[in-house]
PAMIDREN-503983 format. One record per atom (N, C-alpha, C, CB): atom name; x, y, z. Coordinates in nm, 4 decimals. Glycine has a CB too. Example, Ala and Ser with C-alpha at 12.3 -4.5 7.8 and 13.67 -1.06 7.14 Angstrom:
BEGIN
+------+----------+----------+----------+
! site !       xx !       yy !       zz !
+------+----------+----------+----------+
!    N !   1.3190 !  -0.5690 !   0.7800 !
!   CA !   1.2300 !  -0.4500 !   0.7800 !
!    C !   1.3200 !  -0.3300 !   0.7800 !
!   CB !   1.1308 !  -0.4473 !   0.9046 !
!    N !   1.2850 !  -0.2250 !   0.7080 !
!   CA !   1.3670 !  -0.1060 !   0.7140 !
!    C !   1.2900 !   0.0030 !   0.7870 !
!   CB !   1.4084 !  -0.0598 !   0.5725 !
+------+----------+----------+----------+
This chain:
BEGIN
+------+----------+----------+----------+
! site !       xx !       yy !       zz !
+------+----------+----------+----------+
!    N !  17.0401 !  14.9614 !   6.4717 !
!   CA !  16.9995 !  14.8248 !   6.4419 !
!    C !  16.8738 !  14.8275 !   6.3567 !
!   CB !  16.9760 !  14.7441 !   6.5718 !
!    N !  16.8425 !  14.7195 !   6.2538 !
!   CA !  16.7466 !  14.7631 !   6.1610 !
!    C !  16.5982 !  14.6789 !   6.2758 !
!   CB !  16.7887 !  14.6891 !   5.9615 !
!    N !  16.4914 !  14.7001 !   6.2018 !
!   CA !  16.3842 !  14.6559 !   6.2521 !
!    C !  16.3681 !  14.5099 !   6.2338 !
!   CB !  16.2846 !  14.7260 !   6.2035 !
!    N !  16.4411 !  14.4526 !   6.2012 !
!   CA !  16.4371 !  14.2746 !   6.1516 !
!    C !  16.5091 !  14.2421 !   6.2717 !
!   CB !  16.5297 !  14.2092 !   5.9830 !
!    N !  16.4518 !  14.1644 !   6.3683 !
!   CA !  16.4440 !  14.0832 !   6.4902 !
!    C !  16.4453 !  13.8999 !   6.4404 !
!   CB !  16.2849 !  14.1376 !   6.5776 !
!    N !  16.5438 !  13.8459 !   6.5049 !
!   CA !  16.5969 !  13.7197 !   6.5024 !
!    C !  16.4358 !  13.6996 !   6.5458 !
!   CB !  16.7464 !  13.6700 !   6.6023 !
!    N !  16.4200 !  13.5003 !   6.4999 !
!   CA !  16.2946 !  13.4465 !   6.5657 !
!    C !  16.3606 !  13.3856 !   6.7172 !
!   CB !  16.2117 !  13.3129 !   6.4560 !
!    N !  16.3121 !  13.3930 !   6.7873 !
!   CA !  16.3191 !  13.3182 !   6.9666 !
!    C !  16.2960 !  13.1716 !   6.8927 !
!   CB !  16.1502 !  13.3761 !   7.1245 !
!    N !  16.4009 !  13.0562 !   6.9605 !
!   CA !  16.4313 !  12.9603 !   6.9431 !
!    C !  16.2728 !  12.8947 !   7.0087 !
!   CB !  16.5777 !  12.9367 !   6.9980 !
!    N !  16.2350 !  12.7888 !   6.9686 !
!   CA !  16.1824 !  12.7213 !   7.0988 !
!    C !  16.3058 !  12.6061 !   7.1589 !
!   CB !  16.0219 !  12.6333 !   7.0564 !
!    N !  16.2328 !  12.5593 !   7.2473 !
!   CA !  16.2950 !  12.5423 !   7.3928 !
!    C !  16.2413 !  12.3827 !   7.4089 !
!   CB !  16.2256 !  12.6703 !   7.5299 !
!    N !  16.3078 !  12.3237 !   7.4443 !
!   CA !  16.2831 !  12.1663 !   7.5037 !
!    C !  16.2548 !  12.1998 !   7.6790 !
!   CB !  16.4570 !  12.0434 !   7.4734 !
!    N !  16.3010 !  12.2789 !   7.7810 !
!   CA !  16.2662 !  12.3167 !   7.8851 !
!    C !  16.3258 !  12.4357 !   7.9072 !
!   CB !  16.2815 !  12.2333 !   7.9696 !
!    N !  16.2990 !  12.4700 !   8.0372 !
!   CA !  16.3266 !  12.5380 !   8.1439 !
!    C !  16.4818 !  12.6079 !   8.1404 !
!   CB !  16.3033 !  12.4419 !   8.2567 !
!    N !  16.5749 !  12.4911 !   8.1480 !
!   CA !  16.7020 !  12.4641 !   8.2023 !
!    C !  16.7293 !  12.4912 !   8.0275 !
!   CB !  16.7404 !  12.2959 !   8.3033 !
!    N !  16.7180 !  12.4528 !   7.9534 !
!   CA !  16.7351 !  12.5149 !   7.7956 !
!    C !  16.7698 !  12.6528 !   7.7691 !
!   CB !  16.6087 !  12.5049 !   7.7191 !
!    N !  16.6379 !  12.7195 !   7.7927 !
!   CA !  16.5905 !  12.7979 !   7.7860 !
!    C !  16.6850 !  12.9418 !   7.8443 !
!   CB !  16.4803 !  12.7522 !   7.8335 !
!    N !  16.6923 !  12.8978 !   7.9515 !
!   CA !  16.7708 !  13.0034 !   8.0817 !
!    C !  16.9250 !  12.9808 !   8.0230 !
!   CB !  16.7509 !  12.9317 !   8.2927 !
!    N !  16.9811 !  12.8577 !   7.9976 !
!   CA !  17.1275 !  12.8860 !   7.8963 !
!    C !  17.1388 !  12.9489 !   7.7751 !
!   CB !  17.1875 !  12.7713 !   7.8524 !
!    N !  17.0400 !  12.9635 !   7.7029 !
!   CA !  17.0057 !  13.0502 !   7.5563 !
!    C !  16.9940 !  13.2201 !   7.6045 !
!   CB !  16.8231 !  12.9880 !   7.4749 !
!    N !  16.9421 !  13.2350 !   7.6855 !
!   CA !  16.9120 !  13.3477 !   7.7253 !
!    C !  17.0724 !  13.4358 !   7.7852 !
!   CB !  16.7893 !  13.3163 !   7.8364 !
!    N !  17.1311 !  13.3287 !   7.8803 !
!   CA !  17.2495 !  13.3815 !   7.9968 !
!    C !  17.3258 !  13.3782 !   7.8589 !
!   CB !  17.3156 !  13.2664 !   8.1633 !
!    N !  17.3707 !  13.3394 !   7.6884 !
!   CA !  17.4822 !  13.3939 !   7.6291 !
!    C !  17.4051 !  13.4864 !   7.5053 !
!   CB !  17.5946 !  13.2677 !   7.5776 !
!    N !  17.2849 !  13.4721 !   7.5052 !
!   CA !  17.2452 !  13.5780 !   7.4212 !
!    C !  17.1787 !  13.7260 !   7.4341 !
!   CB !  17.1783 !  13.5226 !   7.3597 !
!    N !  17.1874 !  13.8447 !   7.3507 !
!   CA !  17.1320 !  13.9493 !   7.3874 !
!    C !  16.9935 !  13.9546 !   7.3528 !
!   CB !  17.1976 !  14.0467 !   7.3443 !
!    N !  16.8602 !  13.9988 !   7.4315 !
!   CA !  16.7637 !  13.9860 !   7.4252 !
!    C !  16.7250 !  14.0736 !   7.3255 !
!   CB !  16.7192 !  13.9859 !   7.5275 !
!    N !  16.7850 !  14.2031 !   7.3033 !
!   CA !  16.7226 !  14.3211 !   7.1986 !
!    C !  16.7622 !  14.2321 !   7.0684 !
!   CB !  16.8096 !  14.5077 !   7.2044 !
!    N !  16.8473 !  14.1414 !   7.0563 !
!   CA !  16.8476 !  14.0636 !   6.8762 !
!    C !  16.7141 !  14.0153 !   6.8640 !
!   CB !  16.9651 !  13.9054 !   6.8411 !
!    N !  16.5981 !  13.9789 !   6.9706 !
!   CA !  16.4943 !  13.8889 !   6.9455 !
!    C !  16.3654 !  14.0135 !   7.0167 !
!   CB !  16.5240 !  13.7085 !   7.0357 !
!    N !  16.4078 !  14.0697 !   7.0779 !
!   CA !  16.2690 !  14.1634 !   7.1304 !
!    C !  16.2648 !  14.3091 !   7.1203 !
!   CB !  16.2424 !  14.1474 !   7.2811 !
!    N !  16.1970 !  14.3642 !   7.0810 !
!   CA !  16.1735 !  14.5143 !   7.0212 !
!    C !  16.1053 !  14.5606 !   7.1909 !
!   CB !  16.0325 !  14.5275 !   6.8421 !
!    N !  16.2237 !  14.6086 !   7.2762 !
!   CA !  16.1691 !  14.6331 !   7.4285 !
!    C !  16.1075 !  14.8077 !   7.4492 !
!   CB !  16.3233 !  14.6008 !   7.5506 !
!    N !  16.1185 !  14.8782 !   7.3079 !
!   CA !  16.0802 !  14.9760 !   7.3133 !
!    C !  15.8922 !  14.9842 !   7.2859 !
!   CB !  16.1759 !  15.0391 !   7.2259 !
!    N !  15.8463 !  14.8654 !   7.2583 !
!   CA !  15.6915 !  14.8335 !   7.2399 !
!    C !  15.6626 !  14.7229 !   7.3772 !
!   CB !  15.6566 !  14.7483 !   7.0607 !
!    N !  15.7509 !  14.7194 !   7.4538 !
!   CA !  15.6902 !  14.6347 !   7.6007 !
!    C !  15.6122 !  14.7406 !   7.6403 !
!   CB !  15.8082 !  14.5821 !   7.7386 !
!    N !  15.5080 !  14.6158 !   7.7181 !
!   CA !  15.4250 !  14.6455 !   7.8017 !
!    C !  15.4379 !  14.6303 !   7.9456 !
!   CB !  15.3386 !  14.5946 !   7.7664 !
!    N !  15.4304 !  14.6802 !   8.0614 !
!   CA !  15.4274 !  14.6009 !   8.2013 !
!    C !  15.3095 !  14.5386 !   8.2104 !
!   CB !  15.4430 !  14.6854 !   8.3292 !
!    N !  15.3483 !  14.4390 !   8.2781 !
!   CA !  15.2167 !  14.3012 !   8.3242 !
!    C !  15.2732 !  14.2798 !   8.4536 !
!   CB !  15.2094 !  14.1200 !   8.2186 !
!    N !  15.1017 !  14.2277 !   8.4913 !
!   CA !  15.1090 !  14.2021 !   8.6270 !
!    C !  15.0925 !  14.0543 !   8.6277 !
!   CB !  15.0053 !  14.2807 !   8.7124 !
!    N !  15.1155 !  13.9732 !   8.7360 !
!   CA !  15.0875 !  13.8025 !   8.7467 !
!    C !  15.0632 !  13.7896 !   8.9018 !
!   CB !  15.2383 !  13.6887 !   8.6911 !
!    N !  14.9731 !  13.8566 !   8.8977 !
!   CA !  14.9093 !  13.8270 !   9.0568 !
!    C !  14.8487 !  13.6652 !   9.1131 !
!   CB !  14.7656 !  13.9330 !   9.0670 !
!    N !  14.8356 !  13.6025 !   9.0527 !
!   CA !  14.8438 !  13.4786 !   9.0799 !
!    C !  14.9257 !  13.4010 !   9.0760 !
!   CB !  14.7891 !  13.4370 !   9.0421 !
!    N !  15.0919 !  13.4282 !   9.0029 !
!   CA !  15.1553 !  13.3410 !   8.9606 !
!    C !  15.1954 !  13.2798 !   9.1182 !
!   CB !  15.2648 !  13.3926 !   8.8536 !
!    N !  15.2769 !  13.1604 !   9.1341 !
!   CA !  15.3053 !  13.0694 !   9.2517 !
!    C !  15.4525 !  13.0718 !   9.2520 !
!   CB !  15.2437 !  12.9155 !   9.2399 !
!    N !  15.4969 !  13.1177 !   9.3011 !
!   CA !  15.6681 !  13.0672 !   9.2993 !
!    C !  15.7052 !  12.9409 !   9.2941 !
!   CB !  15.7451 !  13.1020 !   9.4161 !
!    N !  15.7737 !  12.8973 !   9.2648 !
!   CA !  15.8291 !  12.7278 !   9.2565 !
!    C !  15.9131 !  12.7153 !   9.3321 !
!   CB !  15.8904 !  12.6667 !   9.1320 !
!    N !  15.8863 !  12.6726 !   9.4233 !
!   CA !  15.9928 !  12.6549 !   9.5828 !
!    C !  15.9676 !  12.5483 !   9.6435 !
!   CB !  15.9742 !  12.7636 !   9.7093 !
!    N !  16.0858 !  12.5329 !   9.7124 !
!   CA !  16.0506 !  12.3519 !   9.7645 !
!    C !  16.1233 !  12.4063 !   9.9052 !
!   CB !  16.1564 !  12.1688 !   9.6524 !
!    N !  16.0764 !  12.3626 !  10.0310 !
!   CA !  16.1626 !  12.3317 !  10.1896 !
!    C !  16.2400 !  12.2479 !  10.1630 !
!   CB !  16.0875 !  12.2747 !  10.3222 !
!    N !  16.3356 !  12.2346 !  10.2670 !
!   CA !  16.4647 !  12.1344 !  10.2092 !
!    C !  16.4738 !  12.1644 !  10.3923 !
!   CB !  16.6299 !  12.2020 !  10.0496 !
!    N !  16.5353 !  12.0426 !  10.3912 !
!   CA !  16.6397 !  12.0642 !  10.5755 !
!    C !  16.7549 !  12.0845 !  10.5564 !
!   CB !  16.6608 !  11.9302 !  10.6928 !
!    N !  16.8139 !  12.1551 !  10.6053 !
!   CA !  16.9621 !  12.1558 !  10.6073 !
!    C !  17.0271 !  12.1411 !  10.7085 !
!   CB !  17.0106 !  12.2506 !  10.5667 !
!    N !  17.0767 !  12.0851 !  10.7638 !
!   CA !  17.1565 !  12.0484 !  10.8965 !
!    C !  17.3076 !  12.1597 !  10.8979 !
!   CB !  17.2066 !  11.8513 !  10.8871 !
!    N !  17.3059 !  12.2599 !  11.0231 !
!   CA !  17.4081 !  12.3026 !  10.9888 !
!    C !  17.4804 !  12.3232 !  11.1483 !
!   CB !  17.3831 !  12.4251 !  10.8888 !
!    N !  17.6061 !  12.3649 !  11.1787 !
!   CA !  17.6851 !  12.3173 !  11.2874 !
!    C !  17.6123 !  12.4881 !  11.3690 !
!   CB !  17.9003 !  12.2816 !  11.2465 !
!    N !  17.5485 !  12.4500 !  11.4913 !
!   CA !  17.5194 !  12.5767 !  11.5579 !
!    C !  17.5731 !  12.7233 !  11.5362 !
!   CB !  17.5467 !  12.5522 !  11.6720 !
!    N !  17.6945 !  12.6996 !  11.5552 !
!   CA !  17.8202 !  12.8669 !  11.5311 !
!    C !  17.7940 !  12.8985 !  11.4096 !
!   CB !  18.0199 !  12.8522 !  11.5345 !
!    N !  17.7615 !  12.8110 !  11.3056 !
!   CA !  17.7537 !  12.8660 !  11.2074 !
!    C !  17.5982 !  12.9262 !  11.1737 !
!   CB !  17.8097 !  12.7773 !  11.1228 !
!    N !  17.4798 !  12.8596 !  11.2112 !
!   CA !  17.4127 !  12.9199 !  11.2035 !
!    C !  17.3826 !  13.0425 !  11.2735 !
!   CB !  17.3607 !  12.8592 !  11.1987 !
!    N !  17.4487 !  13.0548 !  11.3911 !
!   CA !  17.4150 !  13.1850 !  11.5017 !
!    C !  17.4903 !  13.3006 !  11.3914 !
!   CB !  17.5134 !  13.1696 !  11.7039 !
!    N !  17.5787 !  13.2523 !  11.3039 !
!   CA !  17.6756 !  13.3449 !  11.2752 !
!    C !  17.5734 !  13.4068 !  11.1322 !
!   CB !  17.8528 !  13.2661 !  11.2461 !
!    N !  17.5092 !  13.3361 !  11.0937 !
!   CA !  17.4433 !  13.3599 !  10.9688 !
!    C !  17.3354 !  13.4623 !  11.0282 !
!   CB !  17.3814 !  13.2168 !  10.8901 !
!    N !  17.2477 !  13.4144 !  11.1503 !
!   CA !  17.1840 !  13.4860 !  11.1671 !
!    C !  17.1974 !  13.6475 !  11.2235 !
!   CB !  17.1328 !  13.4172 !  11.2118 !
!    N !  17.3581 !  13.6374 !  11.3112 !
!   CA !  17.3825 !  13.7861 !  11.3669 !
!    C !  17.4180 !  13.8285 !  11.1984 !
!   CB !  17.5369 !  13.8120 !  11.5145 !
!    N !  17.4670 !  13.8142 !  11.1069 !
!   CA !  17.4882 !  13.8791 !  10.9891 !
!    C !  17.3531 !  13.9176 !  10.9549 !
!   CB !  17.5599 !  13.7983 !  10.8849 !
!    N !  17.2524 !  13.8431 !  10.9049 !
!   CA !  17.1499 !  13.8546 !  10.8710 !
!    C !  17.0739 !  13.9986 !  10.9724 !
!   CB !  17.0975 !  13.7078 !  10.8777 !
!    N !  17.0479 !  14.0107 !  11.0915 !
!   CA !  17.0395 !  14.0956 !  11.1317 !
!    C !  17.1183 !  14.2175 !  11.1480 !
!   CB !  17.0127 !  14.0586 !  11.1906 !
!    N !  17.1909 !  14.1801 !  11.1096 !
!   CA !  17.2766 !  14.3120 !  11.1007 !
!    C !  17.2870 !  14.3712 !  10.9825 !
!   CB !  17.4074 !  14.2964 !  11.1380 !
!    N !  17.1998 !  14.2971 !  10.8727 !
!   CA !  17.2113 !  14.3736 !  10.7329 !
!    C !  17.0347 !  14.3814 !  10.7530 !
!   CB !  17.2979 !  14.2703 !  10.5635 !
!    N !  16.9964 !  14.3609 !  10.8620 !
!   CA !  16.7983 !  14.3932 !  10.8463 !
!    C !  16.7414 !  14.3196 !  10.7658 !
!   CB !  16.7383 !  14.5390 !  10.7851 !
!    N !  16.7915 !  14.1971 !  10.7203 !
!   CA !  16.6921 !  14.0897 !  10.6509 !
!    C !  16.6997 !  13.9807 !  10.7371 !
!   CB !  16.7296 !  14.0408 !  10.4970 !
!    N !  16.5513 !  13.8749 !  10.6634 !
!   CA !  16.5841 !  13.7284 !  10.7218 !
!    C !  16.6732 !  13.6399 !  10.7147 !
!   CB !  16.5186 !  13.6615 !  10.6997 !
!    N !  16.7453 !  13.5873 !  10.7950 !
!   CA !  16.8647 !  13.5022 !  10.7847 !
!    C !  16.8470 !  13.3898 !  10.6607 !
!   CB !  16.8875 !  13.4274 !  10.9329 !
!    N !  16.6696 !  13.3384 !  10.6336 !
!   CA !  16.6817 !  13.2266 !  10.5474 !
!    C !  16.6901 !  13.3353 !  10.3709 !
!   CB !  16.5145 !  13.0962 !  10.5807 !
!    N !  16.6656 !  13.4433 !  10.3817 !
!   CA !  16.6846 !  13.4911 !  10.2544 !
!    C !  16.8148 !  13.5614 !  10.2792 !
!   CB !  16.5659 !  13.5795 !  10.1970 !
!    N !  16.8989 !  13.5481 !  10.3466 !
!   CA !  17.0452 !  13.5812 !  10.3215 !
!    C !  17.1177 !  13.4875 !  10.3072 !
!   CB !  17.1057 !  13.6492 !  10.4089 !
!    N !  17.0913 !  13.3303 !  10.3271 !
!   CA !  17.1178 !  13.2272 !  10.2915 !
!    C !  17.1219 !  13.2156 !  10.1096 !
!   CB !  17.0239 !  13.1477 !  10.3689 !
!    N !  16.9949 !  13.2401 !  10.1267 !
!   CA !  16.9153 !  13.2026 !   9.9583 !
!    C !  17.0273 !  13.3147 !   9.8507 !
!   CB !  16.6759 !  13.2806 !   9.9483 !
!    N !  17.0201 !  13.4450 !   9.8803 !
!   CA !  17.1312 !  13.5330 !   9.8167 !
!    C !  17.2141 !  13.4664 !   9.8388 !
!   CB !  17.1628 !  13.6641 !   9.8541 !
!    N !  17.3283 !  13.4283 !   9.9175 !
!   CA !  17.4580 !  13.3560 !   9.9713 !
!    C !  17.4364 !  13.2672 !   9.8140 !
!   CB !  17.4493 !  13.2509 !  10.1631 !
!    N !  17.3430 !  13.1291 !   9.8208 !
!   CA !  17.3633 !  13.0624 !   9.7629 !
!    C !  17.3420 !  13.0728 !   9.6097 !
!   CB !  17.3234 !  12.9935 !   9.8199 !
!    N !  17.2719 !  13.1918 !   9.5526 !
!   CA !  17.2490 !  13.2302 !   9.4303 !
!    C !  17.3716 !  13.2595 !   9.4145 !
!   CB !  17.1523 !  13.3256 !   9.4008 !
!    N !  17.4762 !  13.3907 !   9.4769 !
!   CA !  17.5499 !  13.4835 !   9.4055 !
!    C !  17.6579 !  13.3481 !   9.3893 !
!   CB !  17.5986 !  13.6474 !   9.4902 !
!    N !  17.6864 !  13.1926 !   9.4944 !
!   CA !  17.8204 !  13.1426 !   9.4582 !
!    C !  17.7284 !  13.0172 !   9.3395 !
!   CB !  17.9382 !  13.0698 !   9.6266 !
!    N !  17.6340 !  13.0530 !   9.3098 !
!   CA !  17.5828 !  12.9030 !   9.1948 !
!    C !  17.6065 !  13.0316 !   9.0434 !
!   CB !  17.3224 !  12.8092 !   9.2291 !
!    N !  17.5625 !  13.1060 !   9.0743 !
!   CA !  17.6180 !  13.2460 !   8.9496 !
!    C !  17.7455 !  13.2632 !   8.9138 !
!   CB !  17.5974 !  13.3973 !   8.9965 !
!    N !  17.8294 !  13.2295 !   9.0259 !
!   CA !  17.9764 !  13.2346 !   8.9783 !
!    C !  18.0381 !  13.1031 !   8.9387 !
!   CB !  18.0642 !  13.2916 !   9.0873 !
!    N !  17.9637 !  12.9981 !   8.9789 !
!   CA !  18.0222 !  12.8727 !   8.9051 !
!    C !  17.9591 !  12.8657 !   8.7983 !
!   CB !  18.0145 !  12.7418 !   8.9694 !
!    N !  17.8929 !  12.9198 !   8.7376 !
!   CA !  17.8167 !  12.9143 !   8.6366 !
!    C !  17.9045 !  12.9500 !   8.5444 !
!   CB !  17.7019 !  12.9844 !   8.6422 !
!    N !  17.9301 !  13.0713 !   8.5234 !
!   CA !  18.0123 !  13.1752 !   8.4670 !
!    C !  18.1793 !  13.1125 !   8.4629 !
!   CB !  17.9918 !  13.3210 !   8.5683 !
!    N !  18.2313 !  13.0800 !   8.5564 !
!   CA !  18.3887 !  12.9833 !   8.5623 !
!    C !  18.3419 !  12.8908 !   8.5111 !
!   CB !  18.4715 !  12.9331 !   8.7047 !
!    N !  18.2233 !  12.8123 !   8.4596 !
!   CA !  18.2444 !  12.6738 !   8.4033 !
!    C !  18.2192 !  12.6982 !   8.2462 !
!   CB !  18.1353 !  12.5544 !   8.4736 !
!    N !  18.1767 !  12.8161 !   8.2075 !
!   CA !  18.2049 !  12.8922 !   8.0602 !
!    C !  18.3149 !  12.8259 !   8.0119 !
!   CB !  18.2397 !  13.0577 !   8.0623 !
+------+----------+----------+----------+
Protein backbone atom coordinates (compact mmCIF):
# COMPACT_ATOMS: atom_id res chain seq x y z
CA UNK A 1 0.00 0.00 0.00
CA UNK A 2 1.55 3.38 -0.90
CA UNK A 3 2.10 6.02 1.91
CA UNK A 4 -0.98 8.29 0.83
CA UNK A 5 -3.64 7.73 3.62
CA UNK A 6 -7.40 8.69 2.90
CA UNK A 7 -8.42 11.98 5.16
CA UNK A 8 -10.83 10.66 8.36
CA UNK A 9 -14.24 12.03 7.58
CA UNK A 10 -15.52 14.34 10.30
CA UNK A 11 -18.43 13.20 12.12
CA UNK A 12 -21.82 14.89 13.15
CA UNK A 13 -21.68 12.36 16.38
CA UNK A 14 -20.94 9.48 18.16
CA UNK A 15 -23.50 7.08 16.54
CA UNK A 16 -21.98 8.48 12.98
CA UNK A 17 -18.94 7.91 13.68
CA UNK A 18 -19.00 4.13 15.09
CA UNK A 19 -21.09 3.25 11.56
CA UNK A 20 -18.11 4.74 9.41
CA UNK A 21 -15.73 2.91 11.30
CA UNK A 22 -17.89 -0.85 11.65
CA UNK A 23 -17.75 -0.77 7.29
CA UNK A 24 -14.47 0.77 6.88
CA UNK A 25 -10.77 -0.40 7.19
CA UNK A 26 -8.84 1.72 9.57
CA UNK A 27 -5.18 1.17 7.88
CA UNK A 28 -6.90 3.29 4.54
CA UNK A 29 -6.89 6.35 7.12
CA UNK A 30 -4.12 5.46 9.88
CA UNK A 31 -0.44 4.64 9.47
CA UNK A 32 -0.69 2.08 12.85
CA UNK A 33 2.91 1.29 12.35
CA UNK A 34 3.80 5.08 13.95
CA UNK A 35 1.05 4.52 16.96
CA UNK A 36 1.78 5.31 20.12
CA UNK A 37 0.17 3.67 23.41
CA UNK A 38 -1.69 6.22 25.65
CA UNK A 39 -2.93 6.08 28.77
CA UNK A 40 -6.50 7.92 29.94
CA UNK A 41 -6.41 7.54 33.50
CA UNK A 42 -9.04 9.84 34.11
CA UNK A 43 -11.28 9.06 31.39
CA UNK A 44 -15.13 8.21 32.99
CA UNK A 45 -17.01 5.54 31.34
CA UNK A 46 -20.45 6.56 30.13
CA UNK A 47 -22.83 4.33 31.92
CA UNK A 48 -26.16 4.80 33.14
CA UNK A 49 -28.17 2.15 36.03
CA UNK A 50 -31.29 1.13 34.52
CA UNK A 51 -33.82 -1.39 36.57
CA UNK A 52 -34.69 -4.24 35.01
CA UNK A 53 -37.39 -6.31 36.33
CA UNK A 54 -36.77 -9.89 35.65
CA UNK A 55 -38.88 -13.25 36.56
CA UNK A 56 -36.79 -14.86 39.69
CA UNK A 57 -35.73 -18.42 37.75
CA UNK A 58 -34.43 -16.44 35.44
CA UNK A 59 -32.36 -14.41 37.32
CA UNK A 60 -31.10 -17.33 39.74
CA UNK A 61 -30.31 -18.93 36.38
CA UNK A 62 -28.15 -16.00 35.15
CA UNK A 63 -26.49 -15.89 38.23
CA UNK A 64 -25.57 -19.87 38.73
CA UNK A 65 -24.14 -19.33 34.99
CA UNK A 66 -22.37 -16.34 35.92
CA UNK A 67 -20.67 -18.18 38.67
CA UNK A 68 -19.91 -20.87 37.05
CA UNK A 69 -17.96 -19.04 34.37
CA UNK A 70 -16.19 -16.88 37.62
CA UNK A 71 -17.59 -13.53 36.64
CA UNK A 72 -20.28 -11.09 37.88
CA UNK A 73 -23.67 -12.01 36.85
CA UNK A 74 -24.34 -8.10 35.96
CA UNK A 75 -21.27 -8.24 33.48
CA UNK A 76 -22.44 -11.51 32.00
CA UNK A 77 -25.61 -9.86 31.39
CA UNK A 78 -23.83 -6.78 29.77
CA UNK A 79 -21.69 -9.45 27.35
CA UNK A 80 -25.17 -11.39 26.81
CA UNK A 81 -26.51 -8.12 25.66
CA UNK A 82 -23.55 -6.73 23.53
CA UNK A 83 -22.81 -10.08 21.60
CA UNK A 84 -27.07 -10.24 20.56
CA UNK A 85 -27.11 -6.04 19.75
CA UNK A 86 -23.69 -7.06 17.48
CA UNK A 87 -25.57 -9.56 15.70
CA UNK A 88 -28.54 -7.49 14.89
CA UNK A 89 -26.40 -5.07 13.81
CA UNK A 90 -24.65 -7.07 11.28
CA UNK A 91 -28.31 -8.99 9.98
CA UNK A 92 -29.69 -5.52 9.51
CA UNK A 93 -26.64 -4.87 6.87
Amino acid sequence: MSNKRKKIPKFANETEEREFWMTHDSTDYVDWSKAERVTFPNLKLTTQSISLRLPLWMLDSIKTTANKQDVPYQSLIKVWLNEKLEEALHHAK
